[in-house]
FIVO-625929 format. One record per atom (N, C-alpha, C): x, y, z; residue in three letters. Coordinates in steps of 0.001 Angstrom, whole numbers, plus 500000, padded with zeros to 6 digits. Example, Ala and Ser with C-alpha at 12.3 -4.5 7.8 and 13.67 -1.06 7.14 Angstrom:
513190494310507800ALA 512300495500507800ALA 513200496700507800ALA 512850497750507080SER 513670498940507140SER 512900500030507870SER 
! end
This chain:
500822498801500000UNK 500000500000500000UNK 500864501260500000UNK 502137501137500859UNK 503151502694501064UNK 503217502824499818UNK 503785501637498951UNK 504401501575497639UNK 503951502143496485UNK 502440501567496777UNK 501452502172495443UNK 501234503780495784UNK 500961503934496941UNK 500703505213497323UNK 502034506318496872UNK 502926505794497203UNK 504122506687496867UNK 504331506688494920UNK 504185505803494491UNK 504613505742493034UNK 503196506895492601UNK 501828506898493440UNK 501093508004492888UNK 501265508992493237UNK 501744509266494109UNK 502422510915494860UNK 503416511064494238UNK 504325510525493129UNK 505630510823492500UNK 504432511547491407UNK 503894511180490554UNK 502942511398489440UNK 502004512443489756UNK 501581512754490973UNK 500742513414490909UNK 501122514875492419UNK 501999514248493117UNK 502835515135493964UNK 504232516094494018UNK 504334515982492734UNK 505885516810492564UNK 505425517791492179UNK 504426518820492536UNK 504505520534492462UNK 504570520873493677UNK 504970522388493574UNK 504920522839494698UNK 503604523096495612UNK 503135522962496932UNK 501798522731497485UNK 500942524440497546UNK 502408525355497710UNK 502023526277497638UNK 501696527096496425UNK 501653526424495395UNK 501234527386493995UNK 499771527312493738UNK 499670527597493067UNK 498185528001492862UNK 497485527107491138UNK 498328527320490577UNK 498643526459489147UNK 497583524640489662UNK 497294523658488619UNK 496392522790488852UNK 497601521795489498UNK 498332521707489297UNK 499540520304489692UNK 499784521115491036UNK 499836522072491299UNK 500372522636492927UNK 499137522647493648UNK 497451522502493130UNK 496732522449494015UNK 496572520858494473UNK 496757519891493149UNK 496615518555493306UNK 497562518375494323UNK 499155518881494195UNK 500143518478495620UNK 499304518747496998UNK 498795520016497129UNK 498281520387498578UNK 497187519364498742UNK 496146518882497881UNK 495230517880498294UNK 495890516707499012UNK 496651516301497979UNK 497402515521498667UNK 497910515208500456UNK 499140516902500069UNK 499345517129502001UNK 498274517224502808UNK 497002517880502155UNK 496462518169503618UNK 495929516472503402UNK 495533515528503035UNK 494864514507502703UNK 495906513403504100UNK 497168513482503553UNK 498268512900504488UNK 498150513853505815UNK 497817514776505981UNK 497915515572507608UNK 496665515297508131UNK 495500514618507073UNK 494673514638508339UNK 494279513189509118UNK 495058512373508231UNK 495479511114508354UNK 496345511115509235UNK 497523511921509560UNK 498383511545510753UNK 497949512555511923UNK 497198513278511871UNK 495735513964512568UNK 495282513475513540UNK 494155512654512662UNK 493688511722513359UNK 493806510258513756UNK 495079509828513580UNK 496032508719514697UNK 496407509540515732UNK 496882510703515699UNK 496967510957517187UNK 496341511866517539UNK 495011511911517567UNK 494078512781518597UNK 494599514171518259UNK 494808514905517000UNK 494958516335517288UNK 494238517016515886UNK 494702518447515888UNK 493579519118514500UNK 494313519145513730UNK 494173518836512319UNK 494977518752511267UNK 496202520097510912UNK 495714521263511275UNK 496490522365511215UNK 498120522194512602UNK 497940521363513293UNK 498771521076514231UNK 499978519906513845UNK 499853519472513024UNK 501012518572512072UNK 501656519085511329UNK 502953518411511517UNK 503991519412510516UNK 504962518348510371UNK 505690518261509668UNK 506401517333508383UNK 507821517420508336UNK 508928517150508967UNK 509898517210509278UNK 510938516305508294UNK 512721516582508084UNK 513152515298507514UNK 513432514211507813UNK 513159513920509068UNK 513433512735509890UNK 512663512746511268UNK 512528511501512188UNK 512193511769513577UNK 513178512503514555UNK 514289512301514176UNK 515375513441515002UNK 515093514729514360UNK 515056515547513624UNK 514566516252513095UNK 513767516873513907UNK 512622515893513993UNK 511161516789514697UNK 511375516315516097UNK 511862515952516820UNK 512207516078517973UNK 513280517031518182UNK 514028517145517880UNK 515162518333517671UNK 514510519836518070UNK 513268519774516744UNK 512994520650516774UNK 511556520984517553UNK 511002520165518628UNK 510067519793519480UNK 510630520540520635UNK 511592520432520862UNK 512615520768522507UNK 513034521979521922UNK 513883522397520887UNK 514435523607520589UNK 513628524734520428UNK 512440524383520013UNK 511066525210519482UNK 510382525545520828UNK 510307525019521784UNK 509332524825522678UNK 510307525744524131UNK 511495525446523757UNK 512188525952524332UNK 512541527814524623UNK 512695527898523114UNK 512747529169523077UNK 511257530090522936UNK 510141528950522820UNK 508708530050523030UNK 508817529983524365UNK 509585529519525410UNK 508697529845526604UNK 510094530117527210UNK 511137530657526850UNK 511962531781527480UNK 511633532497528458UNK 510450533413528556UNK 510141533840529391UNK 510095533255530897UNK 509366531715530634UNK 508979531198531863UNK 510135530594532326UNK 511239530387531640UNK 512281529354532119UNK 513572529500531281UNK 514287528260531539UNK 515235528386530490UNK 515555526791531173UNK 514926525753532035UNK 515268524199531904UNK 514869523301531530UNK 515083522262530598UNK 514609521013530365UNK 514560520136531261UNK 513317519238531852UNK 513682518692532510UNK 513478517217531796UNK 514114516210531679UNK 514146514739530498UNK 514390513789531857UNK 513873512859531210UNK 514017511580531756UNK 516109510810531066UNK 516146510168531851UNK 517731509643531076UNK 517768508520530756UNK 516859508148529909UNK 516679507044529041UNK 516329507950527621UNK 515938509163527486UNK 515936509766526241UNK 516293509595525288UNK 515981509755523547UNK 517026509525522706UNK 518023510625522643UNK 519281510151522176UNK 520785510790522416UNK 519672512074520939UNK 519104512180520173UNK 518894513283519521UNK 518135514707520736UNK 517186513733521507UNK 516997514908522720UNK 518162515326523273UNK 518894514370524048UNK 520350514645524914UNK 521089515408524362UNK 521662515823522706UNK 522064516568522479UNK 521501518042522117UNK 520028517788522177UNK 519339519140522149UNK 519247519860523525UNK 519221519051524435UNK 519222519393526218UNK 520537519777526951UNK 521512519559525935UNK 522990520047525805UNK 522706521398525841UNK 522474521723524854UNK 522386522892524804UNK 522071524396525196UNK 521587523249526851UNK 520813524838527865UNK 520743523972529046UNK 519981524196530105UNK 520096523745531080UNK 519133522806531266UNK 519454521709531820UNK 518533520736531867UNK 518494519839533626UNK 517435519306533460UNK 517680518257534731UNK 517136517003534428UNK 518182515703534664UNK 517404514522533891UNK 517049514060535669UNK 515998513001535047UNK 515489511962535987UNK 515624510584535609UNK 516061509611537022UNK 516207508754536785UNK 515380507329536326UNK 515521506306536175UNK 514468505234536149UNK 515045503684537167UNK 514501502920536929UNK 514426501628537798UNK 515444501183537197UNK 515418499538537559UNK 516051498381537115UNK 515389498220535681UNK 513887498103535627UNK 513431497671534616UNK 513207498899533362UNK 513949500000533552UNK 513801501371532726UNK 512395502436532891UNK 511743502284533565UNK 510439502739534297UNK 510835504663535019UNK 510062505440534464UNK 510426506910535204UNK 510138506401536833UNK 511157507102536970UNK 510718507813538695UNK 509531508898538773UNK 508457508315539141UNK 507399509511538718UNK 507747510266540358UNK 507785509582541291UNK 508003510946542567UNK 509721511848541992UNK 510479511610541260UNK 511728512622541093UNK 510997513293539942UNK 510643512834539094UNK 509807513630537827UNK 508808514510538415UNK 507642514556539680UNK 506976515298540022UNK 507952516641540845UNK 508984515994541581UNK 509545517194542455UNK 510427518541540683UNK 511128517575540066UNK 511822518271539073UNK 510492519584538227UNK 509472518829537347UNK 508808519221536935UNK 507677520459537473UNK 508182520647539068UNK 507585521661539916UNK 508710522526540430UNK 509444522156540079UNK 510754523648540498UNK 510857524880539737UNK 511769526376539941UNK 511777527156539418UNK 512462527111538213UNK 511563527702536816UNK 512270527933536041UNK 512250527025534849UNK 511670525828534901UNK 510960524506534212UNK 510566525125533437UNK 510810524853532064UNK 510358525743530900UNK 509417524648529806UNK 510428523052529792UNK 509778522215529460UNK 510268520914530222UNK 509264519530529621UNK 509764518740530104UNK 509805517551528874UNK 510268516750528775UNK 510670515602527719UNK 510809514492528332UNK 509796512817527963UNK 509529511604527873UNK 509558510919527031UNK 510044510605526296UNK 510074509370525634UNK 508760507852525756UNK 507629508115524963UNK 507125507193524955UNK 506743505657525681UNK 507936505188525203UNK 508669503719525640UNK 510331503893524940UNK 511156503181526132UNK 512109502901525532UNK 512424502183524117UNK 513742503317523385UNK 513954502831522257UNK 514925501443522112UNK 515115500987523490UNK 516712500111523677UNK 515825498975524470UNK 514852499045525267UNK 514568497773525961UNK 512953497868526080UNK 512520498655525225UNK 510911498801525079UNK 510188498587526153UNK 510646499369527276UNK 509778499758528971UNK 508609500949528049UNK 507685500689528387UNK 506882501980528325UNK 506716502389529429UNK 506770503840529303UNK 506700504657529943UNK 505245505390530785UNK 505350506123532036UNK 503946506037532494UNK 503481507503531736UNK 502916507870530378UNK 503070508905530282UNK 501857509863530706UNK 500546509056530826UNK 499944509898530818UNK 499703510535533142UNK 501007509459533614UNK 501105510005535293UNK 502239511237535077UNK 503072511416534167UNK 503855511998534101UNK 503410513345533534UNK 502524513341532558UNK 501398514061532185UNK 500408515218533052UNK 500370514486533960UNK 499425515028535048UNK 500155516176536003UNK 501665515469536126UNK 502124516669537136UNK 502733517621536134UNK 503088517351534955UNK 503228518501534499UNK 502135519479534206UNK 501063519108533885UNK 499732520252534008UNK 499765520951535110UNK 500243520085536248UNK 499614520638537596UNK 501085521939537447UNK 502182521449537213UNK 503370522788537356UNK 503015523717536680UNK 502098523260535117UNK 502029524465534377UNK 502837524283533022UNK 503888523136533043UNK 504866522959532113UNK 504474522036530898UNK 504426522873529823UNK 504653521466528746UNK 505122520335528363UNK 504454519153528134UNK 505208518107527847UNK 505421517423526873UNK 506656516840525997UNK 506995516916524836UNK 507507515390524933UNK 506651514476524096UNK 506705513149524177UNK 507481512658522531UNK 508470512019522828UNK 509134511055521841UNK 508395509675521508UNK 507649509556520782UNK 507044508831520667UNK 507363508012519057UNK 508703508200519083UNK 509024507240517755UNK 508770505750517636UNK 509273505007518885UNK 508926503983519081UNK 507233503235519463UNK 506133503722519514UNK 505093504036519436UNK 504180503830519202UNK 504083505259517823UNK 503340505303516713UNK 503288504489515943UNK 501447504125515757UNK 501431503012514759UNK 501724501396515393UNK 502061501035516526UNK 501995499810517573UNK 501188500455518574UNK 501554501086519510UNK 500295501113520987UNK 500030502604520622UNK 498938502855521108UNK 498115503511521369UNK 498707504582522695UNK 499570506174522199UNK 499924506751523251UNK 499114507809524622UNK 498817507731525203UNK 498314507900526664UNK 498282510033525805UNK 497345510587526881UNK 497015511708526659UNK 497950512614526982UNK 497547513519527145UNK 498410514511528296UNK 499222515766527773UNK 500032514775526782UNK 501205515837525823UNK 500700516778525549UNK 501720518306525249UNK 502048519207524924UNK 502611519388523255UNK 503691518317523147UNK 503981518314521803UNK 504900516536521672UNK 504510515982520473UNK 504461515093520059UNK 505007514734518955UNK 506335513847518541UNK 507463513579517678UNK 506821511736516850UNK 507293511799516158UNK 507174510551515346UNK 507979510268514065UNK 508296509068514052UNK 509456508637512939UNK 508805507917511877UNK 508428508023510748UNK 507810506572509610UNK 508495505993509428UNK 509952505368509512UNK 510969504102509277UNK 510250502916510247UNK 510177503875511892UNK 509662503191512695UNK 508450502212512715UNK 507520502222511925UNK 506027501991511731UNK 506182500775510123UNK 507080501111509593UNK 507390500657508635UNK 507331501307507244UNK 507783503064507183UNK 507115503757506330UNK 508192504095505943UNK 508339505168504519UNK 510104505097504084UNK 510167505978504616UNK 511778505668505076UNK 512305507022505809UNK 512800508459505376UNK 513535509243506048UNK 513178510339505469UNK 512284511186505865UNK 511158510537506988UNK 510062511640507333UNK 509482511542508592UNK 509655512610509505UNK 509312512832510265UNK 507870513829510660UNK 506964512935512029UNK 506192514299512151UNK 506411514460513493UNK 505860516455513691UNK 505937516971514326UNK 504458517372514928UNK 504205517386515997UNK 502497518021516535UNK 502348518792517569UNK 502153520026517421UNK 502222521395518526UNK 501094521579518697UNK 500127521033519670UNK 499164521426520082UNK 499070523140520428UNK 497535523567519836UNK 497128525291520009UNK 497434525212521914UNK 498100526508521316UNK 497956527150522797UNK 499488527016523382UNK 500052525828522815UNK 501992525542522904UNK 502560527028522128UNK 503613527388523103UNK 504338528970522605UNK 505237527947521825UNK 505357527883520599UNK 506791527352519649UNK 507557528223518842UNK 508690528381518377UNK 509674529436517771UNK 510403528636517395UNK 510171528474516016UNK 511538528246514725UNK 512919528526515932UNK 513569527382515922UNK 515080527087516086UNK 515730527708514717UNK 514934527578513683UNK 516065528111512309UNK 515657529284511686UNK 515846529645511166UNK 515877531260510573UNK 514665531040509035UNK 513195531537509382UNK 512523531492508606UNK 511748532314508335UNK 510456532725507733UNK 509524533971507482UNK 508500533572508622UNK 507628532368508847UNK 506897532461509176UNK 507633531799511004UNK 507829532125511657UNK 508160532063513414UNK 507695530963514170UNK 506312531253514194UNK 505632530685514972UNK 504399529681514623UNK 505167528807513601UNK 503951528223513183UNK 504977526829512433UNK 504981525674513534UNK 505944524892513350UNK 505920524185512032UNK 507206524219511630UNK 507776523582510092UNK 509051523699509698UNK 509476522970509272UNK 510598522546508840UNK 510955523722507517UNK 511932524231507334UNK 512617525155506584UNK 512634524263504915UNK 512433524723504050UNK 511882524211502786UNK 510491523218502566UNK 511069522483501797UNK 509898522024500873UNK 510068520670501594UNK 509392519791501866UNK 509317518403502274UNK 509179517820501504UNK 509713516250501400UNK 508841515280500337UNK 507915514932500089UNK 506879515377499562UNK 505792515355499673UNK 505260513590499277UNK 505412513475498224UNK 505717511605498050UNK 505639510693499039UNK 506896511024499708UNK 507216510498500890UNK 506404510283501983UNK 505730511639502418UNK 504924511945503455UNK 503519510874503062UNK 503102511404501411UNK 502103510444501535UNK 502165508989501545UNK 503139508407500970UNK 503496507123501549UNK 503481506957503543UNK 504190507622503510UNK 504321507516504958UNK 502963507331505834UNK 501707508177505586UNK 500231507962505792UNK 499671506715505587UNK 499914506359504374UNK 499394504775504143UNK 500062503842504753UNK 501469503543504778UNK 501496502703505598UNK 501023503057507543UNK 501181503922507700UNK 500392504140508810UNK 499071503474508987UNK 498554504163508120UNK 497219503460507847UNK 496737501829507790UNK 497600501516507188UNK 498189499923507261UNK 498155499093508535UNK 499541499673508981UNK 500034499257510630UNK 498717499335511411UNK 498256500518511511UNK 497485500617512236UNK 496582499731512624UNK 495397499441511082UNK 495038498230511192UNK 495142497078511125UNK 496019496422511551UNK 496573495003512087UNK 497334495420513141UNK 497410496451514066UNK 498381496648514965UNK 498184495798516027UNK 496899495565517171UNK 496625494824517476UNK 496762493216517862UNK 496291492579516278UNK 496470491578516124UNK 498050491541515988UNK 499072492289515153UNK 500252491931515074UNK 500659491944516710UNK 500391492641517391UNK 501230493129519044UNK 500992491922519327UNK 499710491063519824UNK 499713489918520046UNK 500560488906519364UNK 500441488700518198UNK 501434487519517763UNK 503395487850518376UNK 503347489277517942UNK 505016489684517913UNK 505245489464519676UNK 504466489623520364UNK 504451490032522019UNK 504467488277522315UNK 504123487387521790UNK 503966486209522083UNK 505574485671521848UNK 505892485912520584UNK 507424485873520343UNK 508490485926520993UNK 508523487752521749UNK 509599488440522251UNK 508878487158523623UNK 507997487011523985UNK 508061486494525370UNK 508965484765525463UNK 508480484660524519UNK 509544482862524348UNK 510924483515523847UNK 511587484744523247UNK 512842484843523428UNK 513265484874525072UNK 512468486025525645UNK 512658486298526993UNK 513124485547528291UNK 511839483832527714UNK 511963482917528539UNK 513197481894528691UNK 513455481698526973UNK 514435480917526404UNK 516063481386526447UNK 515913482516525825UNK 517658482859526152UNK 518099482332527784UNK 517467482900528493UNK 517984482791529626UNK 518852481371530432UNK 517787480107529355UNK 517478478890529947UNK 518733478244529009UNK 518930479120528179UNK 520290478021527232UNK 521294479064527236UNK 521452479801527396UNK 522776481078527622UNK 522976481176529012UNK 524399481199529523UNK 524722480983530972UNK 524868482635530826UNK 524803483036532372UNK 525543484101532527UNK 524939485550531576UNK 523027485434531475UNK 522758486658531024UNK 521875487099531422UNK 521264488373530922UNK 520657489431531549UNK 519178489894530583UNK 518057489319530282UNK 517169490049530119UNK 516729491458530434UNK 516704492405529801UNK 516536493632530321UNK 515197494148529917UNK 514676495175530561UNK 513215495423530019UNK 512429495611530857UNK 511355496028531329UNK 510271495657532098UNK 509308493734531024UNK 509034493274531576UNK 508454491799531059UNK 506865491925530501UNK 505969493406531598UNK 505274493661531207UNK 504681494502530822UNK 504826495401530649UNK 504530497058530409UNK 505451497366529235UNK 505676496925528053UNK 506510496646527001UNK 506036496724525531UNK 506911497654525080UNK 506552497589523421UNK 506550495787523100UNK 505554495281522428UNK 505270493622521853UNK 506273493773520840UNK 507175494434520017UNK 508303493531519414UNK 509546493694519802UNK 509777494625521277UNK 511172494446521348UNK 511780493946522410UNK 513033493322522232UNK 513480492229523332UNK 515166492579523674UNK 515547492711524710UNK 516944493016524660UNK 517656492263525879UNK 518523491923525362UNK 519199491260526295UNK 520838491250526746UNK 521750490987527726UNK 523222491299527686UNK 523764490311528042UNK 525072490003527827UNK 525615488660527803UNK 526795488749528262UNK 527110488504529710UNK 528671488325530167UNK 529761487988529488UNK 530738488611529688UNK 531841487594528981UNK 531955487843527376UNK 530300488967526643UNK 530605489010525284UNK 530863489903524963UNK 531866490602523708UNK 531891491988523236UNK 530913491753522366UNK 530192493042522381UNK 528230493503521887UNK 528536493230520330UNK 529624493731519887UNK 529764494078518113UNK 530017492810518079UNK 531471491759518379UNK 531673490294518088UNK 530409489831518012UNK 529235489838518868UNK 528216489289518704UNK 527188489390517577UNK 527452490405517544UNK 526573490984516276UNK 527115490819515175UNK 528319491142515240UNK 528800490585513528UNK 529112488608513462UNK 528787488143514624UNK 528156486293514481UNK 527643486610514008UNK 526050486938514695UNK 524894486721514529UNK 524518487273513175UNK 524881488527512311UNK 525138488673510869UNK 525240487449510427UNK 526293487170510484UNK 526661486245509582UNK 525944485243509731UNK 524922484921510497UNK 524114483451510554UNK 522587484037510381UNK 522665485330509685UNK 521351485611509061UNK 520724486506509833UNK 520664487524511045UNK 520188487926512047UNK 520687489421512325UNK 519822490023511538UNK 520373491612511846UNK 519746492252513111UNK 520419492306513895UNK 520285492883515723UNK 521613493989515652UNK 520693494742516646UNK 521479495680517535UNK 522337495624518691UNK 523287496206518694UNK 523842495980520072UNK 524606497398520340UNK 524593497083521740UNK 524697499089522974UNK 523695499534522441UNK 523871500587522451UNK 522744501731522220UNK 522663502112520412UNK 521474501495520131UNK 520762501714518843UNK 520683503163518280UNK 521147504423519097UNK 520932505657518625UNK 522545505912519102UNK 523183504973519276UNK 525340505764519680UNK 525835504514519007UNK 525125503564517813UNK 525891502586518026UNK 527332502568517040UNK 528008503742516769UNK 528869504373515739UNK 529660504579516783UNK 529741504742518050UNK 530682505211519206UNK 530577503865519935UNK 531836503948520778UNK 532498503026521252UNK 531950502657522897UNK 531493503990523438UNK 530487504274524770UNK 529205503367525292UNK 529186502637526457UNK 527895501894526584UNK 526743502663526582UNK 525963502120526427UNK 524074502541526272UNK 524438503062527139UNK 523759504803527384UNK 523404505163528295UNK 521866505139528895UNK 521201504111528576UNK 519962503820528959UNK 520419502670529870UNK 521129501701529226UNK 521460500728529996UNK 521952501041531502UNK 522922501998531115UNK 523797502464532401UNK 522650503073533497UNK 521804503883532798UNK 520719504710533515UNK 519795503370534426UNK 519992502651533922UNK 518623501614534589UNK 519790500863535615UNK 521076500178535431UNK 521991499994536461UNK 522399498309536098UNK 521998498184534861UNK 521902497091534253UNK 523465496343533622UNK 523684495355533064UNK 524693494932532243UNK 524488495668530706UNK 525581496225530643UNK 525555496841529188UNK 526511496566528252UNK 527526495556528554UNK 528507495177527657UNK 527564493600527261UNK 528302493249525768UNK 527514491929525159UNK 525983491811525090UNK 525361493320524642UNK 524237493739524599UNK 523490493507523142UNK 522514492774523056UNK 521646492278521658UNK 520688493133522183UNK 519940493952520622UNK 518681494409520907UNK 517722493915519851UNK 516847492898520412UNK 515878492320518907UNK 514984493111518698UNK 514539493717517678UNK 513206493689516411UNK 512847493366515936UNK 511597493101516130UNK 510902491949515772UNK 509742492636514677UNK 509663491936513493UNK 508668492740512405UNK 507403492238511596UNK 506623492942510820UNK 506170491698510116UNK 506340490416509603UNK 507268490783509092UNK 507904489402508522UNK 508684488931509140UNK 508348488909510790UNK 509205487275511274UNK 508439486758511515UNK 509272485121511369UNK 507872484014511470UNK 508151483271513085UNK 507658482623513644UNK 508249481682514483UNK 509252480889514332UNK 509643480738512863UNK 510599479592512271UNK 511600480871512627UNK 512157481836512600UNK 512523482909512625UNK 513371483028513721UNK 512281482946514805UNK 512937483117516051UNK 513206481438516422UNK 512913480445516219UNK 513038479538516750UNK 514644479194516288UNK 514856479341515031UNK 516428479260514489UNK 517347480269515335UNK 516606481652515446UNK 517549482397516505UNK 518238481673517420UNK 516856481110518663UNK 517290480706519642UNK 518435479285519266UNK 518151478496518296UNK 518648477340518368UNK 520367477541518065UNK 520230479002517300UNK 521922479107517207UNK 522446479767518040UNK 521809480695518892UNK 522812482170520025UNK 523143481373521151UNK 523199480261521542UNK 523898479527522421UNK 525299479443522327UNK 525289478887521231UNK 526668478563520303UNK 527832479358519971UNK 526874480531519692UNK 527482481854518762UNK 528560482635520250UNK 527240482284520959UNK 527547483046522606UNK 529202481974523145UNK 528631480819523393UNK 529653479606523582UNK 531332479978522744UNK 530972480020521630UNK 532428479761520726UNK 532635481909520933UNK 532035482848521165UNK 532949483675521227UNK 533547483929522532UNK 532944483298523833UNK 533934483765524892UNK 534546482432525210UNK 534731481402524128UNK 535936480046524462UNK 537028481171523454UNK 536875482154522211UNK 538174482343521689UNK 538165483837522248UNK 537515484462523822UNK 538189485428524650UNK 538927484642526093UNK 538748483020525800UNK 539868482844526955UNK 538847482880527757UNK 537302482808527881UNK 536280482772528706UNK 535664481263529302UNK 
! end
């Protein structure tokens, strides 16, 4: 459906949305057609979506935007520290206060209520569910005390959209289409009326969130349909994929000596599973498990170009060296995971017999 949809948005979406000419009004049918579609998946008014080049992108520009409309009231972020490293380096940038989480990656909602009520709280930033061990997050308790401070709240919800259904509350709202299964390249952004936002970049119009040029428009509408897609089978897929990650969960443990399930077990995105393994270096593992057909993650899925452990991992107090992170998708079958399990014993076995383990 993305597919067909996009090959007709190439044909019938390459004018500009803003001309007036018949091919630039057909483009805008189009956008607004795709905005009110990603609209109404998440509970907001179509004029409140905006179209970014990526999900870092519109989170970037979620915290930076939100930041500088409410100057007045503040000048701190306050984030949870399981965040994605694209927030962390936007929270760099001014003053911030993170909060911690559990064993199982879970906010501290009593440190999140004291933070989110101090002087000077300008915004605050949650993350959905974890992007590294798929804890969801409590958002709509976290939600609540920020109303009560007064402070906006700006939810990462890449991991998400298009699988569960996100809790109320937010202020402003990020999303990725790679994530959902849509081509990448496109991000959205959602500033609920009444949010003070200000262009981070140098544009004509200020206060009225969007990304600086022209977007793909193609793209975007692909990106809607498969939404549209996911959506309906989301459900039924969470159940089958959630049935999966739970026999990885059960099984690694029972044939791998010496490892670490990480995650909350129940309060959990249904396709993702992560786990750490004594005794293994994370990449050796991963470039096995390549090679025996099995593309996984390991450390941190948003640093995994740097040499540094997850700082989610570290944040929760967990094992973070010899770290697998599974994704699990449409197209895995049970035969899928059952070959997983029958080889990461082995893979695990023969790399810490040639570390002398």
């Amino acid at each position: 459906m993305a597919r067909e949809a996009l090959l007709a948005a190439l044909s019938d979406g390459w004018a500009d949305p803003a001309r007036l000419y018949s091919a630039g009004r057909r483009a805008q049918q189009l956008s607004d057609a795709a905005r009110a579609a990603f609209a109404e998946v998440l509970g907001v008014r179509p004029d409140e979506v905006s179209f970014w080049p990526s999900g870092t992108a519109a989170a970037q520009a979620a915290v930076l935007g939100a930041l500088a409309g409410r100057a007045r009231r503040g000048d701190t972020l306050v984030h949870s520290a399981i965040e994605h490293s694209a927030v962390l380096h936007a929270a760099a940038r001014g003053k911030a206060i993170e909060v911690g989480v559990d064993r199982r990656g879970r906010l501290d909602l009593e440190a999140w209520e004291r933070a989110v009520s101090g002087d000077g709280v300008a915004l605050a930033s949650l993350i959905s569910a974890s992007h590294e061990v798929g804890t969801v997050q409590p958002v709509a308790a976290a939600a609540s005390y920020c109303d009560e401070a007064g402070v906006p709240l700006f939810v990462d919800a890449a991991q998400s959209v298009g699988r569960v259904d996100v809790p109320g509350g937010w202020s402003l709202l990020s999303a990725s289409a790679h994530k959902w299964g849509g081509p990448p390249g496109v991000g959205v952004l959602a500033v609920r009326k009444g949010v003070r936002w200000i262009s981070p970049y140098p544009q004509d119009d200020l206060y009225r969130p969007q990304a600086p040029g022209s977007v793909d428009l193609p793209a975007v509408v692909a990106a809607a349909a498969s939404l549209r897609a996911v959506r309906a089978e989301a459900q039924t897929e969470g159940v089958r994929l959630s049935a999966l990650v739970d026999r990885i969960r059960e099984r690694v443990p029972m044939t791998v000596p010496d490892v670490e399930v990480v995650g909350d077990p129940v309060e959990r995105l249904p396709h993702l599973v992560t786990f750490s393994c004594l005794y293994v270096d994370g990449e050796a593992l991963l470039h096995a498990l390549d090679r025996a057909g099995f593309a996984v993650s390991s450390g941190s899925s948003c640093t995994a170009s740097t040499l540094r452990p997850s700082h989610v991992l570290e944040a929760m107090g967990v094992l973070s060296h010899g770290n697998v992170r599974v994704s699990l998708h449409s197209g895995t079958s049970e035969a899928d995971v059952e070959r997983f399990l029958t080889v990461l014993p082995g893979i695990v076995e023969g790399l810490r017999r040639e570390a002398g383990m």
